[in-house]
Structure formats: structure tokens, C-alpha cells
C-alpha positions in Angstrom: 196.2 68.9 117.4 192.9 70.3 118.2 191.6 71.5 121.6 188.0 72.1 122.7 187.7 75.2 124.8 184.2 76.9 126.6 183.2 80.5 126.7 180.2 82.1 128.4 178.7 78.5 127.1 180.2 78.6 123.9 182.4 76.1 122.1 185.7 76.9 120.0 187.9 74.9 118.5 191.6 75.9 118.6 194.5 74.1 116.4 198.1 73.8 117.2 200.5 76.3 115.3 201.9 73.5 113.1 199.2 72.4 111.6 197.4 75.9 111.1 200.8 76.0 108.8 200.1 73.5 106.7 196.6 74.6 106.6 197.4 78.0 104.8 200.0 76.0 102.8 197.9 73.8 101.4 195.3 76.5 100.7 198.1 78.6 98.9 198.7 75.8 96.4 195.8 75.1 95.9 194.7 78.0 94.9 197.9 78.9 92.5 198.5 75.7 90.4 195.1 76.7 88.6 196.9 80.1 87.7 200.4 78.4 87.4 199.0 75.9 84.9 197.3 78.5 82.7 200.4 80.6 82.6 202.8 78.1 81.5 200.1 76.8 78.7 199.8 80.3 77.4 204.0 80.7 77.3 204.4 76.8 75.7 201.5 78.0 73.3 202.8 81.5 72.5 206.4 79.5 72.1 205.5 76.6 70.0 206.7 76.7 66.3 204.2 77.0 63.5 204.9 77.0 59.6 202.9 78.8 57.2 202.3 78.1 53.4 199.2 78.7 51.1 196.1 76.9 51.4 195.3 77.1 47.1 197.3 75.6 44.7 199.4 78.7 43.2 200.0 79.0 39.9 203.6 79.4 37.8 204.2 80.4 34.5 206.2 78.5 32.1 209.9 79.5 31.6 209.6 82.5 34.6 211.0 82.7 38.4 208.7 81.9 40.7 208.8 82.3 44.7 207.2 79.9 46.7 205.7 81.2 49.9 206.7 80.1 53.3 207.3 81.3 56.5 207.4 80.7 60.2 206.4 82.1 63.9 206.4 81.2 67.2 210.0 80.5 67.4 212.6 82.8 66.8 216.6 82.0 66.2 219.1 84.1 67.4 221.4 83.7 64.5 221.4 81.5 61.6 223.2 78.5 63.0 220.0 77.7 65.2 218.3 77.4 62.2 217.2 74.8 59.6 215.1 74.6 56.3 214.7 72.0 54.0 212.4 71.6 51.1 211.2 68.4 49.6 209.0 67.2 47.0 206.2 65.9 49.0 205.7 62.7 47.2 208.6 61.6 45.8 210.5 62.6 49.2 213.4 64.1 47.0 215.1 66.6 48.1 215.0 70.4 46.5 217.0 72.8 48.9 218.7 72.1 52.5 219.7 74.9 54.6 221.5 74.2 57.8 224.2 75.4 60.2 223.8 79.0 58.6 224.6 77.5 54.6 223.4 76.0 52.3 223.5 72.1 52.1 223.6 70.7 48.3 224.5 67.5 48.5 221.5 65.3 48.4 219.6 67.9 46.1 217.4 66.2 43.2 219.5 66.9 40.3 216.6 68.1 38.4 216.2 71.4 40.9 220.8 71.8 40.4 221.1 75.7 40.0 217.7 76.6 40.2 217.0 77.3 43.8 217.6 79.7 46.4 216.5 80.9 49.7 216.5 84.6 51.1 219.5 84.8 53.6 218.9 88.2 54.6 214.5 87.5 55.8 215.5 84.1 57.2 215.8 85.2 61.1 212.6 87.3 60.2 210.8 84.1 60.0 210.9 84.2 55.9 211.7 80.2 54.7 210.7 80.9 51.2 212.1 79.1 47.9 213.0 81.0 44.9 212.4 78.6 41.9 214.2 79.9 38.6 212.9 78.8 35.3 210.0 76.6 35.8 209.2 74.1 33.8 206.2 71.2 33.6 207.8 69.0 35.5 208.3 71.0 38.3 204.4 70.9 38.9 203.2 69.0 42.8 203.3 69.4 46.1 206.0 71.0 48.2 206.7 70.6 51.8 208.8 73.3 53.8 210.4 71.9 57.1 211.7 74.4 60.0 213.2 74.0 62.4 214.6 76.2 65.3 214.2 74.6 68.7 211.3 72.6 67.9 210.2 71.2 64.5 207.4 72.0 62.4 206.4 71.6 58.5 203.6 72.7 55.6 202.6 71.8 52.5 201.8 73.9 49.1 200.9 72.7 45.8 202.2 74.3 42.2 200.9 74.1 39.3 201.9 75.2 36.2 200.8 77.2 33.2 201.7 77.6 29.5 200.0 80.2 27.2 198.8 78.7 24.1 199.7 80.6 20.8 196.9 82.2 18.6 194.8 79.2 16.8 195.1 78.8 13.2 192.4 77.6 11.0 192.3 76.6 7.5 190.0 74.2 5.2 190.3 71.5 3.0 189.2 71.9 -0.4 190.2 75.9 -0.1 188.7 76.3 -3.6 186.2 75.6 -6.2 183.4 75.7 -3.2 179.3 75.2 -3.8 176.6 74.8 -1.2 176.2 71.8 0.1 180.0 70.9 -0.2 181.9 68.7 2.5 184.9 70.9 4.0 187.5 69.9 6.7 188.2 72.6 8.7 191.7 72.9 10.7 192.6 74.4 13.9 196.0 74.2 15.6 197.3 76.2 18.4 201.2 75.4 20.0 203.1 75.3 22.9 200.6 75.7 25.7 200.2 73.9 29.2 198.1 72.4 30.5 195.9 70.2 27.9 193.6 73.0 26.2 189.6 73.1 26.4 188.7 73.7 22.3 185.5 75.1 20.8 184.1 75.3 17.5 181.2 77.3 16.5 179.3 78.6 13.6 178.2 82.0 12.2 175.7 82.3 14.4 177.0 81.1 18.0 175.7 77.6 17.7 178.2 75.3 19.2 179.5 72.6 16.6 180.4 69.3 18.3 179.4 66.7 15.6 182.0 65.5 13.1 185.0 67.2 15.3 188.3 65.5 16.1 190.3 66.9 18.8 193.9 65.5 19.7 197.1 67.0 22.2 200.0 65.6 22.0 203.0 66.5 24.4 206.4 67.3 23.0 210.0 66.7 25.2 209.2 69.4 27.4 205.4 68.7 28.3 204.2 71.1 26.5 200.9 70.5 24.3 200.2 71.3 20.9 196.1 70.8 19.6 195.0 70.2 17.2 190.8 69.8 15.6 189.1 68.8 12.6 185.5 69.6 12.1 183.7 68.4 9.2 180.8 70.7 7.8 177.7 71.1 5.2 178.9 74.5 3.3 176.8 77.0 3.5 176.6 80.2 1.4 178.2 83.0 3.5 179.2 81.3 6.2 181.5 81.7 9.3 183.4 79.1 11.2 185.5 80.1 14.2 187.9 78.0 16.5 188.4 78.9 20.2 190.9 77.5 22.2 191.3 78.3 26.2 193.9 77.9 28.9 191.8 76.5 31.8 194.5 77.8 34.5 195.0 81.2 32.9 191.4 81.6 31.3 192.8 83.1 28.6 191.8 82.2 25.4 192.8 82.5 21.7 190.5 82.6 18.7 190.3 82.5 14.9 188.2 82.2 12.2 187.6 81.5 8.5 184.7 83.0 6.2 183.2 81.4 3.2 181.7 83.9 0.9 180.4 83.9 -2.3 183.2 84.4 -4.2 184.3 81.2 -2.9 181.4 79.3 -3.9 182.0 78.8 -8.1 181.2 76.6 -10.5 182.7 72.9 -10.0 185.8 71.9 -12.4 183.2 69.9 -14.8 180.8 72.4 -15.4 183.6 74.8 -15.8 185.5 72.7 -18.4 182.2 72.4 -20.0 181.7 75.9 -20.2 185.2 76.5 -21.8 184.5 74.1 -24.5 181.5 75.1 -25.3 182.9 79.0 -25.4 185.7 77.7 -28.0 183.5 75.3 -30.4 180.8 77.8 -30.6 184.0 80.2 -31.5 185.6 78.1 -34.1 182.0 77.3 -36.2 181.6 81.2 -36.1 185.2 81.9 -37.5 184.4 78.3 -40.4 181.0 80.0 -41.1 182.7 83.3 -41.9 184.9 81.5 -43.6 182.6 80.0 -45.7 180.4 83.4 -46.5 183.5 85.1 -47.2 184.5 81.9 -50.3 180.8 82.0 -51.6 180.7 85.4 -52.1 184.1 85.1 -53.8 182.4 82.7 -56.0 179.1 84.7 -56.4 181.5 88.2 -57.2 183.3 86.5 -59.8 180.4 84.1 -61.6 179.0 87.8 -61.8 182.4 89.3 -63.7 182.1 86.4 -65.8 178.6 86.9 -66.9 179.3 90.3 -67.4 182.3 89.8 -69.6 180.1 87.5 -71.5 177.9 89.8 -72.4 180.3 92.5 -73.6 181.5 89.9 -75.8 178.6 88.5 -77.5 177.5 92.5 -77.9 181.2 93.1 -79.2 180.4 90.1 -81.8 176.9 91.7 -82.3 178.3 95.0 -83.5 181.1 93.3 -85.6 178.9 91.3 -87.5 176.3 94.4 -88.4 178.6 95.8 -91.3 178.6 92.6 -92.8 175.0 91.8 -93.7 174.7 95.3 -94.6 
């Protein structure tokens, strides 16, 4: 209710007590749901559950434990029971390890993960939902999801990938002997047991990279793991240097070997070889028959030259013999 009153020609307006209540009232709220609002988006944001895992693919070794990384904030359980963790293969949807009501929960694990998983009991209230993997293996590379959940529900993903060292290349070459310039050789390189498919190399003496004539094949064996394997076909040269290099492209590392043609290496071919030999034994033998034959004639010569001698003693002999006589 509002009433008109006059003063010294002035005019006021004057409300009834009631509605000067609900006045202020609706001032008040108006003025505080702004603040109230703010307040409880802050508390429902500071509350809300948020699960954290890395952003890059990580990388595991072949054979080794490996822990993969995942934790939780916003949301803090008071004990174990309030808790939950599961971890699944993100695209196959099979299960890896199940935590709830403060154990763990088997049952539905993939039976390719049995015995080789574990959470940390101890760091779970902290907000630590990590996996513990235990010798990895190839097939344990993709994407994992890690699901919490306390009050509310929340979820991340990772990827894995994983790495195998390659052992140190071998090379070798086909002939290995009786080499000349200008010779075809095969040259070999093999390297075992790495993961995943290898990048290869060949180059020459001189750093030039040799990618015509070269034959590169991988194969996987039961357990995923590659062996390589590359044949290059070169010109020999004299002195020359052939080397293999064979990298890891997740590890970087890499593994090199090489094989050097000298000289010595570079002989005659089997023909002209054989040749030689034969040539070395003839030449031989007619040295040892003409010998041979010097050695007879001058046996003949030595005694045609007693027997002229004898000759002469004896027609002297019949000389003197016959001198008496005439006398």
C-alpha cells in the first residue's frame, strides 16, 4: 500500500511495512544467488573426478615389467571399499584387471594378462590407479583404458608400444673366395630377434647409400618377434668396403657390420690358376727328360771316346809287335 503525503509543498511517498519487507527480501536474493551460484560451481568443480594417464604413446621393453601410469583427483575415498578400478583393453573391450570392494576381482580377466598384473594397494587412496604389467610381450602392444570410480565415474586412455632390440647384424658374401674386379658378389646381412619391423641400410666404402640390387625381407616368428634379413648384389671393386646397418626405429638404436674386400682376396680365377700349374709341371718334366737326355749322350760320347782310345793302344801294341819281325 502506498500513501501520498505533502510537506512544505513537497511530495513523499510512504509504503506499508509489509511490503517494505518483501522489498528488502527480494533485494537480498537477488543480490546473493549470483554469489550462491558461483560458490556451488566452484565446490561441484573442485569435487568432480578426473583421471589422468599420458598423452604419448610410452614405450615397453620386451620381456621387462613395466608400470603403466594412472592416477586420479578431485575425488577422494575414505577407505578402499568406496573405491573401484578397472582396466580394459580399449578395443577389444577385454578385460585386464578389476579392483572393487577393497580386492581384487579376477574373474572376467583376459586370460592372456592371468598372473601378470597388479595394482599398488598401499597408493590407491592417494589417488595412484596404476597397472603393473610383468613380462611384456608383443602382443600386449594398444591402447589401455583406466576407469575410476569413487562417487562419480571417470576414465583415460594410454597407448603401449613395444620394443625389441635387434642383435648385432651379420654380413657375409657369396663367392667368399677366388675374387677379381669386376666380380658379381651377394652380400648377406641378418640381424635377430628385434621388434618392431627394422629400418636396414647398406652402404659402400665411401658413404654412398646402396639401394639397387638389395632384397630386404622380416619375417615374424611365434612370439612377434622379427628376424631381417638383406641381399645386396655388387660390382667388386679392388679394396672395397661394404657395411650393413640395421636400426630400431622405437629405440634408435642401431647395430652395424661390415665386410672388406682387399687385395688378397682378389686372385687369379680357378682356369688361369690350373693353367698356371700345368704349365709349372710340363715345363718341369721337359727340364728333368732334357737332363736326362744330356746326361745318356754324354754317356755315349765318354765311352765312344774310351773306345777310340783303347783302339789306338792296340793298333800301337800290334805296331810295336810286328817291328822285331821285319828286322
Amino acid at each position: 500500500m502506498e500513501v501520498s503525503l505533502m510537506f512544505g509543498g513537497s511530495r513523499f511517498l510512504a509504503r506499508s511495512a509489509p511490503e517494505e519487507v518483501t522489498l528488502r527480501h527480494t533485494v537480498a536474493v537477488n543480490t546473493m544467488l549470483p554469489l550462491l551460484l558461483s560458490s556451488l560451481l566452484a565446490l561441484q568443480t573442485a569435487a568432480s573426478l578426473e583421471v589422468h594417464t599420458p598423452d604419448l604413446p610410452v614405450v615397453a621393453l620386451y620381456g621387462r615389467d613395466m608400470v603403466l601410469n594412472c592416477s586420479f583427483t578431485g575425488e577422494k575415498a575414505s577407505s578402499l571399499t568406496q573405491l573401484s578400478i578397472f582396466w580394459q583393453l580399449t578395443d577389444t573391450k577385454r578385460a585386464v584387471h578389476s579392483f572393487t570392494d577393497g580386492r581384487d576381482l579376477l574373474t572376467d580377466q583376459s586370460a592372456a594378462f592371468a598372473n601378470r598384473t597388479s595394482l599398488f594397494p598401499r597408493e590407491l587412496l592417494a589417488g595412484n590407479s596404476s597397472l603393473l604389467l610383468r613380462q611384456v610381450r608383443v602382443a600386449d602392444e594398444g591402447s589401455y583404458t583406466c576407469f575410476v570410480r569413487v562417487q562419480q565415474y571417470s576414465s583415460a586412455a594410454m597407448l603401449l608400444q613395444v620394443a625389441a632390440p635387434y642383435s648385432k647384424p651379420v654380413v657375409t658374401l657369396s663367392p667368399d673366395s677366388n675374387l677379381r674386379p669386376g666380380d658379381k658378389v651377394a652380400l648377406t646381412c641378418v640381424a635377430y630377434g628385434g621388434y618392431p619391423e627394422a629400418e636396414l641400410l647398406w652402404q659402400d666404402g665411401s658413404g654412398r647409400n646402396l639401394t639397387d640390387n638389395v632384397t630386404t625381407s622380416q619375417v615374424a616368428n611365434d612370439e612377434g618377434l622379427f628376424s631381417v634379413r638383406s641381399v645386396a648384389m655388387v660390382t667388386l671393386e679392388p679394396n672395397s668396403t661394404y657395411s650393413c646397418r640395421v636400426t630400431n626405429p622405437l629405440l634408435g638404436d642401431e647395430g652395424h657390420a661390415s665386410v672388406s674386400i682387399t687385395g688378397q682376396n682378389a686372385v687369379f680365377p680357378p682356369v688361369a690358376l690350373w693353367v698356371t700349374v700345368g704349365l709349372a709341371v710340363c715345363l718341369l718334366a721337359l727340364l728333368i727328360a732334357l737332363a736326362v737326355v744330356c746326361r745318356r749322350k754324354i754317356k755315349e760320347s765318354c765311352e765312344e771316346m774310351k773306345a777310340e782310345e783303347e783302339a789306338k793302344e792296340l793298333e800301337e801294341e800290334c805296331k810295336t809287335a810286328m817291328t822285331p819281325l821285319k828286322s
